[in-house]
mmJSON file of the N, C-alpha and C atoms, coordinates in Angstrom:
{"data_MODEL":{"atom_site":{
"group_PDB":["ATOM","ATOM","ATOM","ATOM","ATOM","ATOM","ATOM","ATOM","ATOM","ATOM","ATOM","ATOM","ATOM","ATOM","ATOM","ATOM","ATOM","ATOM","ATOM","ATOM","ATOM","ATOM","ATOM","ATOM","ATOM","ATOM","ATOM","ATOM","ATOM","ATOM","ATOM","ATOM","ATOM","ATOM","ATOM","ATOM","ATOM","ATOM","ATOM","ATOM","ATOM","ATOM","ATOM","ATOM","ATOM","ATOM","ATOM","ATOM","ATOM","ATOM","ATOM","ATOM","ATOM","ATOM","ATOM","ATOM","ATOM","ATOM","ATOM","ATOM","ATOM","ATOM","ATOM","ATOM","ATOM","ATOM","ATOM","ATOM","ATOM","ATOM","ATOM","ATOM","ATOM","ATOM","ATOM","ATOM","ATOM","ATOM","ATOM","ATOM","ATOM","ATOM","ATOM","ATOM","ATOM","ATOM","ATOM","ATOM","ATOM","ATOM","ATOM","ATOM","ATOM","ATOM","ATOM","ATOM","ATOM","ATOM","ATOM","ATOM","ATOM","ATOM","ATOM","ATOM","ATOM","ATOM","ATOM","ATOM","ATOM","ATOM","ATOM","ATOM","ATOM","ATOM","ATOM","ATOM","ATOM","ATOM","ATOM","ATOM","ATOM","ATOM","ATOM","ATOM","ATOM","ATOM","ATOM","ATOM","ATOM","ATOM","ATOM","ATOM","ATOM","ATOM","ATOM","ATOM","ATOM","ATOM","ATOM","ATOM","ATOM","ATOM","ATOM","ATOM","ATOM","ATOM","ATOM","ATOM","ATOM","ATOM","ATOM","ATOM","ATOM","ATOM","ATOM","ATOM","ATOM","ATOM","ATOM","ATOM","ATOM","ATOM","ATOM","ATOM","ATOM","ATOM","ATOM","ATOM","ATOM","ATOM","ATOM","ATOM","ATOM","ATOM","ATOM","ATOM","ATOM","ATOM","ATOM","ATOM","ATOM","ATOM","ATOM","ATOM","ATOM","ATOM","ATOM","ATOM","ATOM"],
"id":[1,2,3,4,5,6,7,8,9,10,11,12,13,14,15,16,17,18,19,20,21,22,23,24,25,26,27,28,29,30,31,32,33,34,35,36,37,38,39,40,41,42,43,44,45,46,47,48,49,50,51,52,53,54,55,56,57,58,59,60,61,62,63,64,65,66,67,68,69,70,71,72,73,74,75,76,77,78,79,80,81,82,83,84,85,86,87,88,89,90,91,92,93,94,95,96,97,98,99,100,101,102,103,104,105,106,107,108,109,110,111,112,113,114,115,116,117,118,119,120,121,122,123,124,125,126,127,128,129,130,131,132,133,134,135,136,137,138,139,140,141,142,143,144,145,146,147,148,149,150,151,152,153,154,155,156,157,158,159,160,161,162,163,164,165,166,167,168,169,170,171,172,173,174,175,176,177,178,179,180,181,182,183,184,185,186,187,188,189],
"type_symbol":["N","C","C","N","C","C","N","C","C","N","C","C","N","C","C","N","C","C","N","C","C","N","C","C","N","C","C","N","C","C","N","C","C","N","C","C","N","C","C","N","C","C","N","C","C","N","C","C","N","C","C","N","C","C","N","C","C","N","C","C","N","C","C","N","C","C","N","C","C","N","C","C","N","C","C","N","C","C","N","C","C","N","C","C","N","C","C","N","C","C","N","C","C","N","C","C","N","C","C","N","C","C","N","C","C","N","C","C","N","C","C","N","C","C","N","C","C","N","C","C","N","C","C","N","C","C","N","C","C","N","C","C","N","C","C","N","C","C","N","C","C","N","C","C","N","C","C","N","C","C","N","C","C","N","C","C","N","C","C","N","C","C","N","C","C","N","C","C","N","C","C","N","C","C","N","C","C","N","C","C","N","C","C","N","C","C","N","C","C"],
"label_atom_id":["N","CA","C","N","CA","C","N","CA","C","N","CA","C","N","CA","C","N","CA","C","N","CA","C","N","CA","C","N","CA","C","N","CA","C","N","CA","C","N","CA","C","N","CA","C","N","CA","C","N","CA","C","N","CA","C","N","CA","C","N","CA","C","N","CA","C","N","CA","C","N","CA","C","N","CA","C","N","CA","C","N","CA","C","N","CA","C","N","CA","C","N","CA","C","N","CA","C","N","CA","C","N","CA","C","N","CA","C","N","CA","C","N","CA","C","N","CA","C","N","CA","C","N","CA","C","N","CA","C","N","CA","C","N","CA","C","N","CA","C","N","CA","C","N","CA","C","N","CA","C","N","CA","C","N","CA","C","N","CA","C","N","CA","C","N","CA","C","N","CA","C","N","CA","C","N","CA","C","N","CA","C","N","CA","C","N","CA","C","N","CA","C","N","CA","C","N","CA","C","N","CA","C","N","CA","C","N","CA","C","N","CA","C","N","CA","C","N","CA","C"],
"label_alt_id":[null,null,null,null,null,null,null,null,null,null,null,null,null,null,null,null,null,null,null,null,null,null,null,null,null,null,null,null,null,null,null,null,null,null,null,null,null,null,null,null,null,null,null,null,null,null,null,null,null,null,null,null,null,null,null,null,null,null,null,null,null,null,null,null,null,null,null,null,null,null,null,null,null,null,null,null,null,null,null,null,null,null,null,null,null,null,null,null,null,null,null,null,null,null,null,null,null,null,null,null,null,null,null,null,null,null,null,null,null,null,null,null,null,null,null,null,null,null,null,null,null,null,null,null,null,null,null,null,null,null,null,null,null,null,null,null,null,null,null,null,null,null,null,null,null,null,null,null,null,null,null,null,null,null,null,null,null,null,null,null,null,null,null,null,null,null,null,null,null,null,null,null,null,null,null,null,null,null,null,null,null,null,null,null,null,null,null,null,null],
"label_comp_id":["UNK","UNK","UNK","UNK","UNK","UNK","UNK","UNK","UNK","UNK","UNK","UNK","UNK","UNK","UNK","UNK","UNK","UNK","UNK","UNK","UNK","UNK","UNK","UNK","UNK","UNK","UNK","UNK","UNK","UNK","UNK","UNK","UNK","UNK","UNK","UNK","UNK","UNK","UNK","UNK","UNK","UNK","UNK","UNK","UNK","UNK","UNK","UNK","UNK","UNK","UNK","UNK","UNK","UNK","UNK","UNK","UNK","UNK","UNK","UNK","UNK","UNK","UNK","UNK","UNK","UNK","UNK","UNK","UNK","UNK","UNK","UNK","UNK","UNK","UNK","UNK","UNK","UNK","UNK","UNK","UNK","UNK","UNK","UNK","UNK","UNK","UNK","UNK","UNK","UNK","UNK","UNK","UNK","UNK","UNK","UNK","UNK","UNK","UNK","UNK","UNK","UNK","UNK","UNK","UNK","UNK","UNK","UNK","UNK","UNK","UNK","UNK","UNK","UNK","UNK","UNK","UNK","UNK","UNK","UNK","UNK","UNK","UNK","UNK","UNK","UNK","UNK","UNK","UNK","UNK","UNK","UNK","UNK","UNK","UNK","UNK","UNK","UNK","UNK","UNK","UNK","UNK","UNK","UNK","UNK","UNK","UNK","UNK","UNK","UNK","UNK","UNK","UNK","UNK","UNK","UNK","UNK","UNK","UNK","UNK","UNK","UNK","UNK","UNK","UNK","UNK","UNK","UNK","UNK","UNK","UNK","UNK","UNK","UNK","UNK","UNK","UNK","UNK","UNK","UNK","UNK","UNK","UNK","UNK","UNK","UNK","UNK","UNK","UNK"],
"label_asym_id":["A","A","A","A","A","A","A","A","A","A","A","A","A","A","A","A","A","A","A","A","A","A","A","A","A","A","A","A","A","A","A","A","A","A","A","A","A","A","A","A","A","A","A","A","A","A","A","A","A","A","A","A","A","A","A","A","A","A","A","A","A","A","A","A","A","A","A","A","A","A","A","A","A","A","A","A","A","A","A","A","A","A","A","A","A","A","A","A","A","A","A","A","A","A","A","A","A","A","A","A","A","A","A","A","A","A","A","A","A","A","A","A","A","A","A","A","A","A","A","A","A","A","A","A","A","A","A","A","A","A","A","A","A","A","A","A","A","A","A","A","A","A","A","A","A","A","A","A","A","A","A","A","A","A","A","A","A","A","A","A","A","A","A","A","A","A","A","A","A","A","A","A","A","A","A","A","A","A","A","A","A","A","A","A","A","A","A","A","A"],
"label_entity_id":["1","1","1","1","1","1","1","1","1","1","1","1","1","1","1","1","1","1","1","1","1","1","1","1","1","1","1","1","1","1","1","1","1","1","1","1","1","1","1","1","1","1","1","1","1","1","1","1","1","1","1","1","1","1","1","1","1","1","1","1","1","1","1","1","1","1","1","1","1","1","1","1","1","1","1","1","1","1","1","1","1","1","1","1","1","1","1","1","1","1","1","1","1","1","1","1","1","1","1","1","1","1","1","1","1","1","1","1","1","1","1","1","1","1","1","1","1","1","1","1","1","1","1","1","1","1","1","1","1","1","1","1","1","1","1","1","1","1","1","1","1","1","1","1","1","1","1","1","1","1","1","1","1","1","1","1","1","1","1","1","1","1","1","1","1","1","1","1","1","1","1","1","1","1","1","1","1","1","1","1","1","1","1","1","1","1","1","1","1"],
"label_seq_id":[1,1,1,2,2,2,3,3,3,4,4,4,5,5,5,6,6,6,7,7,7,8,8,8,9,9,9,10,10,10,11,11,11,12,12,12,13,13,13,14,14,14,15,15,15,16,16,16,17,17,17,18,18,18,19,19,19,20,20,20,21,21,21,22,22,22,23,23,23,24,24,24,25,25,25,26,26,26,27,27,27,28,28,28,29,29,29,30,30,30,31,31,31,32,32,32,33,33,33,34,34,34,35,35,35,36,36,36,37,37,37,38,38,38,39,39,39,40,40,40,41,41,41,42,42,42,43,43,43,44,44,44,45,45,45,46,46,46,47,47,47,48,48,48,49,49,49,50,50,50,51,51,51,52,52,52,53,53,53,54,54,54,55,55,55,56,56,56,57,57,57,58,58,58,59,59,59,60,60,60,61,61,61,62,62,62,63,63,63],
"pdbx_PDB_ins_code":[null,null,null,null,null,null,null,null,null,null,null,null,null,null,null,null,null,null,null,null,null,null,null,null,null,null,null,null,null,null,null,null,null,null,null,null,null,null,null,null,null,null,null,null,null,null,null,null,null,null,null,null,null,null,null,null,null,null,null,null,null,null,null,null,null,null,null,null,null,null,null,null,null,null,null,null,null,null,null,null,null,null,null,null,null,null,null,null,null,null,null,null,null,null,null,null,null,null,null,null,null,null,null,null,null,null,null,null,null,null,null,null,null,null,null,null,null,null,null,null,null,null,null,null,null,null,null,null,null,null,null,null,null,null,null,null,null,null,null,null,null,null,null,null,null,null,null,null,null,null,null,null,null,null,null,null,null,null,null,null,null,null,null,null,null,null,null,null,null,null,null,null,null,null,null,null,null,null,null,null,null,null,null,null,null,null,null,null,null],
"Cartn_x":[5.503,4.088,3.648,2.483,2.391,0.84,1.313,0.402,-0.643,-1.987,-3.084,-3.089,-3.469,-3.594,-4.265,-5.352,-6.528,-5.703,-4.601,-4.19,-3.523,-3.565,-3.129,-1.975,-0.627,0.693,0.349,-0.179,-0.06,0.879,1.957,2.987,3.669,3.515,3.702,3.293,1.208,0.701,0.673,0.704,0.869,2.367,3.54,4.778,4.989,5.958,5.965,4.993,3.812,2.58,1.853,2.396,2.116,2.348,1.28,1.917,2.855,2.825,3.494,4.253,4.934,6.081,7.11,7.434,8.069,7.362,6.147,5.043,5.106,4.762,4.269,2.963,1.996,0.813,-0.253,-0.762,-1.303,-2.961,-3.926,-5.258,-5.914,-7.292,-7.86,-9.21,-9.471,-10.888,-11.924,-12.826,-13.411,-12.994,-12.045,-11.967,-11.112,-10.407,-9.646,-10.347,-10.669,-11.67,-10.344,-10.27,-9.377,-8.856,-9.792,-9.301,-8.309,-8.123,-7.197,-5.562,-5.65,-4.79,-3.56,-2.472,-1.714,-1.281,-0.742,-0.145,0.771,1.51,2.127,3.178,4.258,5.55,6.001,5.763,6.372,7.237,7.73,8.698,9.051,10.655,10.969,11.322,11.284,11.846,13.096,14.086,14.665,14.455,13.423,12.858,12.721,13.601,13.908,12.881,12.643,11.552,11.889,11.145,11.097,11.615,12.273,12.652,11.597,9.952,8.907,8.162,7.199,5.729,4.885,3.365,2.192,1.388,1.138,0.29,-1.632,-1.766,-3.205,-3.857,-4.62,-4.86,-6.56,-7.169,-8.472,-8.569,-7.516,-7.266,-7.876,-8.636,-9.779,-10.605,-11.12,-12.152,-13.526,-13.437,-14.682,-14.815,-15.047,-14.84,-16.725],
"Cartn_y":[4.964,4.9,6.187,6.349,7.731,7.593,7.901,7.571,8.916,8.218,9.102,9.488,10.374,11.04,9.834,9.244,8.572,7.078,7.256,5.423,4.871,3.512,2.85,2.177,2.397,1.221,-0.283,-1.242,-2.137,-2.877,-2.83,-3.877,-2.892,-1.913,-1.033,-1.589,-1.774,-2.224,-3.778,-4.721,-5.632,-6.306,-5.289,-6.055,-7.232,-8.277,-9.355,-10.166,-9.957,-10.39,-10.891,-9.813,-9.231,-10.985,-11.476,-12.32,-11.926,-10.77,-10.355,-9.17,-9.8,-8.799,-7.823,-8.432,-8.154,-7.122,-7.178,-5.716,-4.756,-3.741,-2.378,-2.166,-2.74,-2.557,-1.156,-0.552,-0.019,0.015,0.403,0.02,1.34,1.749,2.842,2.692,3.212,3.159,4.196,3.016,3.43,2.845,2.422,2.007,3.156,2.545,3.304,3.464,4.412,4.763,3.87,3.36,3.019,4.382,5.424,6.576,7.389,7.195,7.455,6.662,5.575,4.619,4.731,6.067,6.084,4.91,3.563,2.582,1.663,0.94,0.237,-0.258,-0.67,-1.372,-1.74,-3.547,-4.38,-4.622,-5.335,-5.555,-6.67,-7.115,-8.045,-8.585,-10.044,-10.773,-9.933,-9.531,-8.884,-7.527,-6.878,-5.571,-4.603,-4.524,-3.56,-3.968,-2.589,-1.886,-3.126,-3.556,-4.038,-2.939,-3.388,-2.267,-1.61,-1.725,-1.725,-1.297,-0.545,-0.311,-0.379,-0.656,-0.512,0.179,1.327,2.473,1.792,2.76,2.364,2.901,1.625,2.489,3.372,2.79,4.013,4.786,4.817,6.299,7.637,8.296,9.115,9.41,7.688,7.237,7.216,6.834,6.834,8.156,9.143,9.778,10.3],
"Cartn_z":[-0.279,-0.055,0.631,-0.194,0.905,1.59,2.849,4.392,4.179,4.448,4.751,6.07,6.192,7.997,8.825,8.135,9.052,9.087,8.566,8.123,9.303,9.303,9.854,10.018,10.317,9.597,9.969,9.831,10.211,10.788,10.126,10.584,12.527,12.335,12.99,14.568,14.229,15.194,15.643,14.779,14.861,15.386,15.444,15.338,15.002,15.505,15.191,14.913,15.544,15.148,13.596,12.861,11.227,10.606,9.736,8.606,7.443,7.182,5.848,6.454,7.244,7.918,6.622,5.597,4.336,3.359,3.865,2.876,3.766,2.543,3.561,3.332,4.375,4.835,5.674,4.853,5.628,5.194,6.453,6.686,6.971,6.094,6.006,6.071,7.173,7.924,6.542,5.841,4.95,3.555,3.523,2.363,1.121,0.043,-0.464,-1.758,-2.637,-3.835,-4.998,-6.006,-7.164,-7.687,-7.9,-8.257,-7.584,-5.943,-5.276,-5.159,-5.959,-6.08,-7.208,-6.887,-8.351,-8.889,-8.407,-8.998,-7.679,-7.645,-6.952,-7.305,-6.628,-6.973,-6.232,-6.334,-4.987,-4.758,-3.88,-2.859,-3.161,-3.069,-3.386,-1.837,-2.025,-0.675,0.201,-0.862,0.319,0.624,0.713,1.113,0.295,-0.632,-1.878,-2.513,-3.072,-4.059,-5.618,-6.328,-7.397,-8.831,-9.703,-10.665,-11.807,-11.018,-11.969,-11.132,-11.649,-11.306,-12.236,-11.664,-12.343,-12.253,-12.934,-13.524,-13.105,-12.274,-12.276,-13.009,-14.195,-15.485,-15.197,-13.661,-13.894,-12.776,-12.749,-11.929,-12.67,-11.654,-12.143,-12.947,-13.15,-14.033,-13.516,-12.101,-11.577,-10.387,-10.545,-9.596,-9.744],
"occupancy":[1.0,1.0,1.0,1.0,1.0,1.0,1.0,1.0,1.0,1.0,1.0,1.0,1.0,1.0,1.0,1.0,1.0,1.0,1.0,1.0,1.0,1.0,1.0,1.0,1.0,1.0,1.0,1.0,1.0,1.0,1.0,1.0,1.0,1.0,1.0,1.0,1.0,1.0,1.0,1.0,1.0,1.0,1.0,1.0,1.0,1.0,1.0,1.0,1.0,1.0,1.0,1.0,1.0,1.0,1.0,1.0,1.0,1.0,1.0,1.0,1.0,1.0,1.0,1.0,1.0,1.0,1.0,1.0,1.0,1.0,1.0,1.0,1.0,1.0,1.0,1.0,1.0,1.0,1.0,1.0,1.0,1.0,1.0,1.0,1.0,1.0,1.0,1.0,1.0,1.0,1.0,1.0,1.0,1.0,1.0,1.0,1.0,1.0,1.0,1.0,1.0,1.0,1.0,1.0,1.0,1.0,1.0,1.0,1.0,1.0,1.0,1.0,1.0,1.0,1.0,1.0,1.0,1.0,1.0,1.0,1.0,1.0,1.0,1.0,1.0,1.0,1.0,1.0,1.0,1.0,1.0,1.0,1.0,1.0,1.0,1.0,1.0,1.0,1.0,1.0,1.0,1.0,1.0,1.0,1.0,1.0,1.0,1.0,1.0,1.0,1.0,1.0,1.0,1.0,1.0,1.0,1.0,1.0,1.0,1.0,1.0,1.0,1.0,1.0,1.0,1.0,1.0,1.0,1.0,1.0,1.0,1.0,1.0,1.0,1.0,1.0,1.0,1.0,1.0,1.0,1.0,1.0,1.0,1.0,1.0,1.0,1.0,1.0,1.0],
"B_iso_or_equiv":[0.0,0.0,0.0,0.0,0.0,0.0,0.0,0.0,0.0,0.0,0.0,0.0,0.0,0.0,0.0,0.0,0.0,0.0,0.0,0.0,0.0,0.0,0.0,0.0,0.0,0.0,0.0,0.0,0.0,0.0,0.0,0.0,0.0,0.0,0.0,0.0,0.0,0.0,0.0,0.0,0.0,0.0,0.0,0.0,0.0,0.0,0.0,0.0,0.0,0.0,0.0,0.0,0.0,0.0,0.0,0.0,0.0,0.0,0.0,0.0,0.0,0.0,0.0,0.0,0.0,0.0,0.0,0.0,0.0,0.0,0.0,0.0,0.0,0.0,0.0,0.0,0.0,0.0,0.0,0.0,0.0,0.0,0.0,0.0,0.0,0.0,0.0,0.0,0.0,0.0,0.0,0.0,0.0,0.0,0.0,0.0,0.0,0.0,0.0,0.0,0.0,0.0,0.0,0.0,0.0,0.0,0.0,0.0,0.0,0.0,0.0,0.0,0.0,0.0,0.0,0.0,0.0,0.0,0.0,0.0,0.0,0.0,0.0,0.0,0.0,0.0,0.0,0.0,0.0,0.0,0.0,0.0,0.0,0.0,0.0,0.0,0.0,0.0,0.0,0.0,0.0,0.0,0.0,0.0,0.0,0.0,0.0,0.0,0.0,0.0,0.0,0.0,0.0,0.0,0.0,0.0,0.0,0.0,0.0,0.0,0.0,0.0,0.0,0.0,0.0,0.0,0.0,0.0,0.0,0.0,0.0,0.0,0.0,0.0,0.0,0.0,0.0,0.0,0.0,0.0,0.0,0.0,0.0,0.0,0.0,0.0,0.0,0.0,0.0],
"pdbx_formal_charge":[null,null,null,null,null,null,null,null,null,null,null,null,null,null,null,null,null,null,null,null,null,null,null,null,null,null,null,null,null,null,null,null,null,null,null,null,null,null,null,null,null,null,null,null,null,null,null,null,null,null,null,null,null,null,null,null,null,null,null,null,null,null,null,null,null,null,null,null,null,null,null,null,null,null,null,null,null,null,null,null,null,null,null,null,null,null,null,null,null,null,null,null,null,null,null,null,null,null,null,null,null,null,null,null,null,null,null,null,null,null,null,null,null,null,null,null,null,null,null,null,null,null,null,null,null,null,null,null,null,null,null,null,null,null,null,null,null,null,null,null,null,null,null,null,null,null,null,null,null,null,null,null,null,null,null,null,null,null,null,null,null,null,null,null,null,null,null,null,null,null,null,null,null,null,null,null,null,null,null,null,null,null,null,null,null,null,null,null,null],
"auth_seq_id":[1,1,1,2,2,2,3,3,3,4,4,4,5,5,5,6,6,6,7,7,7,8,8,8,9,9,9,10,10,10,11,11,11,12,12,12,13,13,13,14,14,14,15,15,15,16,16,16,17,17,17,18,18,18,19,19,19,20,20,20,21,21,21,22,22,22,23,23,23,24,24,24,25,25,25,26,26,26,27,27,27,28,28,28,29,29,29,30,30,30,31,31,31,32,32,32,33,33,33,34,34,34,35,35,35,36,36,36,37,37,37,38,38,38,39,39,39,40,40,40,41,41,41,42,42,42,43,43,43,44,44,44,45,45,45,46,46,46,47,47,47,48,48,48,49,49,49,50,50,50,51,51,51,52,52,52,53,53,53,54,54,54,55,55,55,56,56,56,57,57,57,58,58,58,59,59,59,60,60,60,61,61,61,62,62,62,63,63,63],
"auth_comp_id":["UNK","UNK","UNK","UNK","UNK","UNK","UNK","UNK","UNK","UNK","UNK","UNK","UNK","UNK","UNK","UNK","UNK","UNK","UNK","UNK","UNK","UNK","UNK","UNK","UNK","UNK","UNK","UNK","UNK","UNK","UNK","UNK","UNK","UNK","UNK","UNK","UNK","UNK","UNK","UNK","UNK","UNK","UNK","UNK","UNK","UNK","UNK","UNK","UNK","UNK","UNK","UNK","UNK","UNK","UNK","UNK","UNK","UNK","UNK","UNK","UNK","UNK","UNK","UNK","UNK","UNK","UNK","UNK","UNK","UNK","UNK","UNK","UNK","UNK","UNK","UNK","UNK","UNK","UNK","UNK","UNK","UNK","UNK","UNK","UNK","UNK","UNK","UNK","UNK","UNK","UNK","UNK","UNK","UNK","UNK","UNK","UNK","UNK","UNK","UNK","UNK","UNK","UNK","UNK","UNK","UNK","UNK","UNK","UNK","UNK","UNK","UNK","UNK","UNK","UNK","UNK","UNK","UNK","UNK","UNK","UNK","UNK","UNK","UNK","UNK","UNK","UNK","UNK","UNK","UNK","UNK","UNK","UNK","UNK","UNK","UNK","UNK","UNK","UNK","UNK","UNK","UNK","UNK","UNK","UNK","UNK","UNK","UNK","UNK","UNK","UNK","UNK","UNK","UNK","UNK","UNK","UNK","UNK","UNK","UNK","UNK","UNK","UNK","UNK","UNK","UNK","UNK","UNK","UNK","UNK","UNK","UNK","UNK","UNK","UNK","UNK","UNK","UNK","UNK","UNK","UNK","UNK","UNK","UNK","UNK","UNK","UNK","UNK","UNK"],
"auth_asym_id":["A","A","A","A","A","A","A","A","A","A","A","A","A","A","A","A","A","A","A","A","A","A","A","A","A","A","A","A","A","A","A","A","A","A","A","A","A","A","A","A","A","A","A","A","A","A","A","A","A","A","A","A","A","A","A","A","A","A","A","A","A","A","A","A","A","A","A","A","A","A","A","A","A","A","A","A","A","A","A","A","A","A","A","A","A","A","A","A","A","A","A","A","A","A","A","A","A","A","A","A","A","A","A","A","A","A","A","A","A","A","A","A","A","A","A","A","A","A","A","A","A","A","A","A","A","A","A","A","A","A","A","A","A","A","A","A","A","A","A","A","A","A","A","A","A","A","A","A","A","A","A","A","A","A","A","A","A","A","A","A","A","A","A","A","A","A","A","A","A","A","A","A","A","A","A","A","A","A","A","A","A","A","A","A","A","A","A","A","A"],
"auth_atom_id":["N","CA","C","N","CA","C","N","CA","C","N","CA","C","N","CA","C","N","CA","C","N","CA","C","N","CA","C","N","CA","C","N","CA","C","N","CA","C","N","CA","C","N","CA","C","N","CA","C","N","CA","C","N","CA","C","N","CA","C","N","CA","C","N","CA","C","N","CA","C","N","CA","C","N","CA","C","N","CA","C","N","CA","C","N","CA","C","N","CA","C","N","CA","C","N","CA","C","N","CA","C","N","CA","C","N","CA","C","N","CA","C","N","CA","C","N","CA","C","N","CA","C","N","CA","C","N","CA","C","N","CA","C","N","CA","C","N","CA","C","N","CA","C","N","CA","C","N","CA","C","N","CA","C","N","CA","C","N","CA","C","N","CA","C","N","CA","C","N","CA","C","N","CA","C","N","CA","C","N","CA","C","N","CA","C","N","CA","C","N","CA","C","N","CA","C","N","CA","C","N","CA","C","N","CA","C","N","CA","C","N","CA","C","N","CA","C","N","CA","C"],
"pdbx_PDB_model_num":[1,1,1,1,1,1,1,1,1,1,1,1,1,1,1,1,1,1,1,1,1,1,1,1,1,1,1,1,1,1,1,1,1,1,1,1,1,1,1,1,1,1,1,1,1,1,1,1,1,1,1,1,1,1,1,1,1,1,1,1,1,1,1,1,1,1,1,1,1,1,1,1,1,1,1,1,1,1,1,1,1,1,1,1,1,1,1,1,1,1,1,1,1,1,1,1,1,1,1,1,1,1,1,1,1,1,1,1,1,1,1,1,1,1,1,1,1,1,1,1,1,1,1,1,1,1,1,1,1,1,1,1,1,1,1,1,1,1,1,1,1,1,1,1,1,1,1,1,1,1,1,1,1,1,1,1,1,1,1,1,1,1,1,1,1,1,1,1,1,1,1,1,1,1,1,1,1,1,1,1,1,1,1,1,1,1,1,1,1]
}}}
């Protein structure tokens, strides 16, 4: 995942606190555009990366 300067880690701040201790959460004051969003690939229960990702198909569609 790659961290914006202005971002937040959540689980970071929250520690044990966090409901979704198992994601990697992070929070961006303003909001994130879709066009800034290359794609994602989740996490499986045991922490490891999933053997897939998904292509964000409108990525720099709305700019």
């Amino acid at each position: 995942m790659r961290k914006a300067a202005e971002s937040i880690d959540i689980n970071k701040v929250l520690g044990g606190k966090t409901p979704y201790a198992g994601e990697s959460e992070i929070a961006i004051a303003g909001g994130v555009l879709p066009k800034d969003i290359p794609g994602v690939t989740p996490i499986r229960a045991d922490g490891n990366f999933a053997r897939f990702s998904i292509v964000n198909i409108f990525k720099g569609k709305y700019e």
